[in-house]
N, CA, C and O atoms as a GROMACS GRO file, in nm:
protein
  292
    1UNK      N    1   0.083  -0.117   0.000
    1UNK     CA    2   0.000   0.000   0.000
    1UNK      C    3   0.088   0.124   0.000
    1UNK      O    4   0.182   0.136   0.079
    2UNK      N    5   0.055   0.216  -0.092
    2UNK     CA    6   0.192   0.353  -0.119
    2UNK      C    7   0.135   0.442   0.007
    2UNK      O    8   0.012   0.437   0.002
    3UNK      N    9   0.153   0.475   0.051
    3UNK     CA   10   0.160   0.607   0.114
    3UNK      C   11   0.143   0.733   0.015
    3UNK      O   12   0.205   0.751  -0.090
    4UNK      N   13   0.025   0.831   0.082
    4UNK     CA   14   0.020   0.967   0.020
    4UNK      C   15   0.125   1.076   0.063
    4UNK      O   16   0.194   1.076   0.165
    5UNK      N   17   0.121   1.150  -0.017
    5UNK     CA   18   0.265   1.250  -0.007
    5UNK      C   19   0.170   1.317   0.170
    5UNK      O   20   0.252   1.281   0.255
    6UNK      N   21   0.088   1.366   0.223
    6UNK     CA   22  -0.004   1.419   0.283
    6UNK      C   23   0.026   1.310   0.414
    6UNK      O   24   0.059   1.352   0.525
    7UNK      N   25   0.010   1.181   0.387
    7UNK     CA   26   0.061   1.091   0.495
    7UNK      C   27   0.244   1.118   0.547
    7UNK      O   28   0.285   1.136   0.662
    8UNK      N   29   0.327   1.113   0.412
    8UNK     CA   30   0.452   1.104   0.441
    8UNK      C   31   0.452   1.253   0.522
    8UNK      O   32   0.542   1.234   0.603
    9UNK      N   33   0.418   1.348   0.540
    9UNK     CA   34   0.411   1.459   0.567
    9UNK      C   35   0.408   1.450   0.736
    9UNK      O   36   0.480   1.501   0.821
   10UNK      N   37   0.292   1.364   0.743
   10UNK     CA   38   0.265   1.359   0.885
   10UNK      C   39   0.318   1.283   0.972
   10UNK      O   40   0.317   1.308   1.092
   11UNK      N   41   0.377   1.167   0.913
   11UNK     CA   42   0.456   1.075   0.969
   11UNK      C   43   0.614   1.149   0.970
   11UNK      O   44   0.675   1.114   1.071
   12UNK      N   45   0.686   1.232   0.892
   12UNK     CA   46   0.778   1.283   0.923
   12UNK      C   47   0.770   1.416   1.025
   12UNK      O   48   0.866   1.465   1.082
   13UNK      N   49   0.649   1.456   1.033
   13UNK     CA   50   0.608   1.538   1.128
   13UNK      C   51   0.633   1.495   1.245
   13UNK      O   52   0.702   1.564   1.320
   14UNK      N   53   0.590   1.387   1.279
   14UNK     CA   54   0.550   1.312   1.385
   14UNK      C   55   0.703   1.269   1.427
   14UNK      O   56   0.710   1.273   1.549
   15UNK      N   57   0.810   1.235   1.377
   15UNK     CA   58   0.889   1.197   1.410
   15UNK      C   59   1.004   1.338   1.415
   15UNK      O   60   1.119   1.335   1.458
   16UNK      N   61   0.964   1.404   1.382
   16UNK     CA   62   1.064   1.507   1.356
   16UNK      C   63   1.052   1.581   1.556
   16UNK      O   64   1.131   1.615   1.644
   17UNK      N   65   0.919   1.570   1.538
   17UNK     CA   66   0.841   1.606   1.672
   17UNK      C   67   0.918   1.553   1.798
   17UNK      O   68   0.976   1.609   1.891
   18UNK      N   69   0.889   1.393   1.754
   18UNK     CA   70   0.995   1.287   1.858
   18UNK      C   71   1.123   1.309   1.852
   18UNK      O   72   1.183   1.252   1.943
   19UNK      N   73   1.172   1.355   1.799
   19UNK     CA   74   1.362   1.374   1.794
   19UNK      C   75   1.358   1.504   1.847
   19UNK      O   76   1.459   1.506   1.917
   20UNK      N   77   1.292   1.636   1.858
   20UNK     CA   78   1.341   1.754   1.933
   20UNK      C   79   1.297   1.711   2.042
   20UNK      O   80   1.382   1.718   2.130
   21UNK      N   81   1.136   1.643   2.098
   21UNK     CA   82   1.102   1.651   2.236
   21UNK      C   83   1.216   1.592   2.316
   21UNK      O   84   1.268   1.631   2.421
   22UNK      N   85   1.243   1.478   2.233
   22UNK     CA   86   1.383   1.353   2.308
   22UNK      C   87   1.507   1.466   2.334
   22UNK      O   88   1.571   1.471   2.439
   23UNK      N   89   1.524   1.543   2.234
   23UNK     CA   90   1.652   1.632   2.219
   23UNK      C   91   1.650   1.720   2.356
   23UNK      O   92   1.751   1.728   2.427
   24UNK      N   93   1.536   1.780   2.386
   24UNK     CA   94   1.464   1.890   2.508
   24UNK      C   95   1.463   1.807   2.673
   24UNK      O   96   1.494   1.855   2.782
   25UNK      N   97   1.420   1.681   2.640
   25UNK     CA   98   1.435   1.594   2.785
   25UNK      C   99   1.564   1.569   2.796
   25UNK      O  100   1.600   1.568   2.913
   26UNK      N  101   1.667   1.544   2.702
   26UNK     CA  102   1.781   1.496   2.752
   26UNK      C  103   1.868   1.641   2.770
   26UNK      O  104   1.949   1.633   2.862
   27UNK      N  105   1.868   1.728   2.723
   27UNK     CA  106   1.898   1.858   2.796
   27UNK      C  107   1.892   1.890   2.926
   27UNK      O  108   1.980   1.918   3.008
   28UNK      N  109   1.755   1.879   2.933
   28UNK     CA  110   1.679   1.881   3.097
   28UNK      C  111   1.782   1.788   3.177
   28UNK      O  112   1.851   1.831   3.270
   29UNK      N  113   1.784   1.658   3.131
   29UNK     CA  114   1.822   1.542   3.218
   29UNK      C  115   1.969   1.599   3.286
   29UNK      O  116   1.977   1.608   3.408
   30UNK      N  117   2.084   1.635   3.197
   30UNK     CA  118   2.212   1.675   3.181
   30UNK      C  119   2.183   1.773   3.301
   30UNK      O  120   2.185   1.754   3.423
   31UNK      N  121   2.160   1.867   3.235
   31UNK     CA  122   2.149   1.977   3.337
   31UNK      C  123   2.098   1.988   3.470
   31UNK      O  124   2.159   2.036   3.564
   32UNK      N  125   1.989   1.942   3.472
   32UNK     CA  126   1.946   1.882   3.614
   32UNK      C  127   2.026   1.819   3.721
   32UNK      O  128   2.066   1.847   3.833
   33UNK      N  129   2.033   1.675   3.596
   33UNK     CA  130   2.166   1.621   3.706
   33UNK      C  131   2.301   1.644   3.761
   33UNK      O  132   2.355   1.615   3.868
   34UNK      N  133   2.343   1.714   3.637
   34UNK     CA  134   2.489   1.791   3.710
   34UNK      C  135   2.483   1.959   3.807
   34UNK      O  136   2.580   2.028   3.837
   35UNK      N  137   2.365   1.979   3.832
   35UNK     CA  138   2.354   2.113   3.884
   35UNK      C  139   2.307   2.018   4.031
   35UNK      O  140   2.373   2.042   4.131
   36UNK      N  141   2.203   1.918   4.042
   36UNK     CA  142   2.163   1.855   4.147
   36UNK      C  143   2.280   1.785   4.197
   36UNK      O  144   2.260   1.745   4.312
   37UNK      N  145   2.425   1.748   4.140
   37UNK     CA  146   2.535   1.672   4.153
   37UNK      C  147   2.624   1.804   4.245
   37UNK      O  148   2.696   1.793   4.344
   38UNK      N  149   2.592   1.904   4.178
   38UNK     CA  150   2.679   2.047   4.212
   38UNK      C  151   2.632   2.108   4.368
   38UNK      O  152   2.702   2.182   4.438
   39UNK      N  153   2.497   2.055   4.402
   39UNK     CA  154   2.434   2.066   4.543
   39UNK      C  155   2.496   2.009   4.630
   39UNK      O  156   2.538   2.060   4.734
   40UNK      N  157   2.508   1.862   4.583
   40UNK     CA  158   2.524   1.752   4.662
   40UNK      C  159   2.641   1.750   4.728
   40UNK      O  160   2.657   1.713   4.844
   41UNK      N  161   2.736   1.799   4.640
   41UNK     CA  162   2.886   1.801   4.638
   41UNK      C  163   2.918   1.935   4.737
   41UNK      O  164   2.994   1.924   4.834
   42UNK      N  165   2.848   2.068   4.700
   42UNK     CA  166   2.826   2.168   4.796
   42UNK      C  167   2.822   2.191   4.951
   42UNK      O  168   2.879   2.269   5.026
   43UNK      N  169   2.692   2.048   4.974
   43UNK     CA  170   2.653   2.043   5.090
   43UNK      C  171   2.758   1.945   5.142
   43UNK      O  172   2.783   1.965   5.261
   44UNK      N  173   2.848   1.815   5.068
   44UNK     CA  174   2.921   1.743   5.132
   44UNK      C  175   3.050   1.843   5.189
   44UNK      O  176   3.092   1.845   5.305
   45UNK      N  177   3.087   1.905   5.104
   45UNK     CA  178   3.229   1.993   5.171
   45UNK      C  179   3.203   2.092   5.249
   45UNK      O  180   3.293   2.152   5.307
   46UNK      N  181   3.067   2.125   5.264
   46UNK     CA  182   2.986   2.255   5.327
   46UNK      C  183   3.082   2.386   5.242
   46UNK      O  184   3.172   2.439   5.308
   47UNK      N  185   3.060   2.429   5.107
   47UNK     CA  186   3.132   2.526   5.044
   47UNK      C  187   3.032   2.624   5.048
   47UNK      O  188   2.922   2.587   5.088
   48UNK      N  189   3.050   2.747   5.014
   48UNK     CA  190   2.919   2.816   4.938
   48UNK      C  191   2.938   2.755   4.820
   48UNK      O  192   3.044   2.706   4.782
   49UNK      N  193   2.784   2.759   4.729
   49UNK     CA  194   2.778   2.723   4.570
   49UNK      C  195   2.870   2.748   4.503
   49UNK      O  196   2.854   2.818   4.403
   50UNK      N  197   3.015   2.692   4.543
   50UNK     CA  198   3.085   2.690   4.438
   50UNK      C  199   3.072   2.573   4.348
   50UNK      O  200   3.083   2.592   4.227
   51UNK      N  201   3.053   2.476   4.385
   51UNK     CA  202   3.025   2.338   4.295
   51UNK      C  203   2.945   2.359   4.177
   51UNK      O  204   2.975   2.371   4.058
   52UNK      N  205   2.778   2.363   4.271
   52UNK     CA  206   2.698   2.406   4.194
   52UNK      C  207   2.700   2.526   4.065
   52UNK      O  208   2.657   2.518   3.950
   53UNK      N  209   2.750   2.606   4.120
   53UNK     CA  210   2.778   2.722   3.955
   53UNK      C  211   2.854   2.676   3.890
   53UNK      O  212   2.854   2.703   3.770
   54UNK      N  213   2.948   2.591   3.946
   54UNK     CA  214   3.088   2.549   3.808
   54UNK      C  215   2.998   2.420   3.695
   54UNK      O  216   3.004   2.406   3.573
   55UNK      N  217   2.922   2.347   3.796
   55UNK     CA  218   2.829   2.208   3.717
   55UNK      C  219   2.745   2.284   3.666
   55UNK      O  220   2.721   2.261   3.548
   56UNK      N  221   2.689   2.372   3.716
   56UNK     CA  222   2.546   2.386   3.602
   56UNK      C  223   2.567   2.506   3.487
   56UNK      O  224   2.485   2.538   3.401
   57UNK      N  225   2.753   2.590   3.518
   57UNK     CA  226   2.720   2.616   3.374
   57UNK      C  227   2.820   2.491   3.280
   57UNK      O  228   2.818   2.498   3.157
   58UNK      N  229   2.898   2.389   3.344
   58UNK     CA  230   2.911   2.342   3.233
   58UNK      C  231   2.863   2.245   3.185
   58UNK      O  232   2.894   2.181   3.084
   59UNK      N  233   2.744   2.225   3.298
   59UNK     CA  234   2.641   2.115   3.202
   59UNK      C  235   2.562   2.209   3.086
   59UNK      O  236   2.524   2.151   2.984
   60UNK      N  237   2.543   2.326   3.099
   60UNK     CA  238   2.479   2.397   2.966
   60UNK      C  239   2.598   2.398   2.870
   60UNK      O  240   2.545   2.393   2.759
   61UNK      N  241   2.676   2.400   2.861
   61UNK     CA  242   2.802   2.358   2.775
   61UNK      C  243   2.744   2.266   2.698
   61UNK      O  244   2.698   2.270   2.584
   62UNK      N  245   2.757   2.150   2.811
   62UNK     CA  246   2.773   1.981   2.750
   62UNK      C  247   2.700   1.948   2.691
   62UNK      O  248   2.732   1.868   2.603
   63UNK      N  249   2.531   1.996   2.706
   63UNK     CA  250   2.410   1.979   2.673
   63UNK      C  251   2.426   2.034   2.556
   63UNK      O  252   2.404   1.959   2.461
   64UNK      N  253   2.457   2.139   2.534
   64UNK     CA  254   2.482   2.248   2.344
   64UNK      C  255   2.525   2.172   2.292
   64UNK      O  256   2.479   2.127   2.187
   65UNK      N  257   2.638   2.127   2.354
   65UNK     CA  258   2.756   2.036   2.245
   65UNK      C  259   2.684   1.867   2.202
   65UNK      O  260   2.713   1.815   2.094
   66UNK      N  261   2.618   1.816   2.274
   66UNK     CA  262   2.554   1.735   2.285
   66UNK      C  263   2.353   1.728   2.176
   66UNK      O  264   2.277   1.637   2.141
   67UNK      N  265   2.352   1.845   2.169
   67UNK     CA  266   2.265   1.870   2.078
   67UNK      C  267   2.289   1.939   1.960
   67UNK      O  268   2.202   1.936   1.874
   68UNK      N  269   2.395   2.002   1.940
   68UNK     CA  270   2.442   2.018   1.817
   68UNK      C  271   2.510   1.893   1.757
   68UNK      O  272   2.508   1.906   1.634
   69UNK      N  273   2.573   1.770   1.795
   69UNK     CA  274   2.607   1.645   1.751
   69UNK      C  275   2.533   1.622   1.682
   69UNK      O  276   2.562   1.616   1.563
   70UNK      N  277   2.387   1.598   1.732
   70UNK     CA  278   2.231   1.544   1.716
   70UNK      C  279   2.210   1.565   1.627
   70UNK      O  280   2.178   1.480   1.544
   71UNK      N  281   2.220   1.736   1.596
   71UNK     CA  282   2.179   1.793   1.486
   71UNK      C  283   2.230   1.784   1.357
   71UNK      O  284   2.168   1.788   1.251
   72UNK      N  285   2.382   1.770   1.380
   72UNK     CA  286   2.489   1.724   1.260
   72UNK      C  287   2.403   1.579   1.190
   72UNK      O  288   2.386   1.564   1.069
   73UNK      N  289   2.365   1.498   1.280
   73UNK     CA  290   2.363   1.355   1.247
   73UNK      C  291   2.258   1.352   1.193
   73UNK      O  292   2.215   1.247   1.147
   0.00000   0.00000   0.00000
């Protein structure tokens, strides 16, 4: 059974959809976890937020670099 150009449309829609939402959660995930890692680590040495500011800006780093890969591919 062929597929209509109107179907292929929506099905690449649909998936195009699934690859940024996936792209947006695993951002989240990165960042989250290395800023929640940057707490943890904070509260173990009792520092002020130094941990925390150094992890969560270079989990926004890692996360860019990590979604521009994505995007290459």
């Amino acid at each position: 059974m062929k597929e209509t150009r109107k179907q292929k449309r929506k099905s690449e829609s649909l998936r195009n959809y699934a690859r940024y939402s996936a792209i947006g959660f695993q951002m989240l995930a990165i960042i989250g976890g290395l800023t929640w890692l940057g707490v943890k680590m904070d509260e173990w040495v009792g520092a002020y937020p130094l941990f925390t500011v150094l992890l969560s800006l270079s989990s926004v780093g890692i996360a860019l670099y990590a979604v521009i890969k994505q995007l290459k591919s």
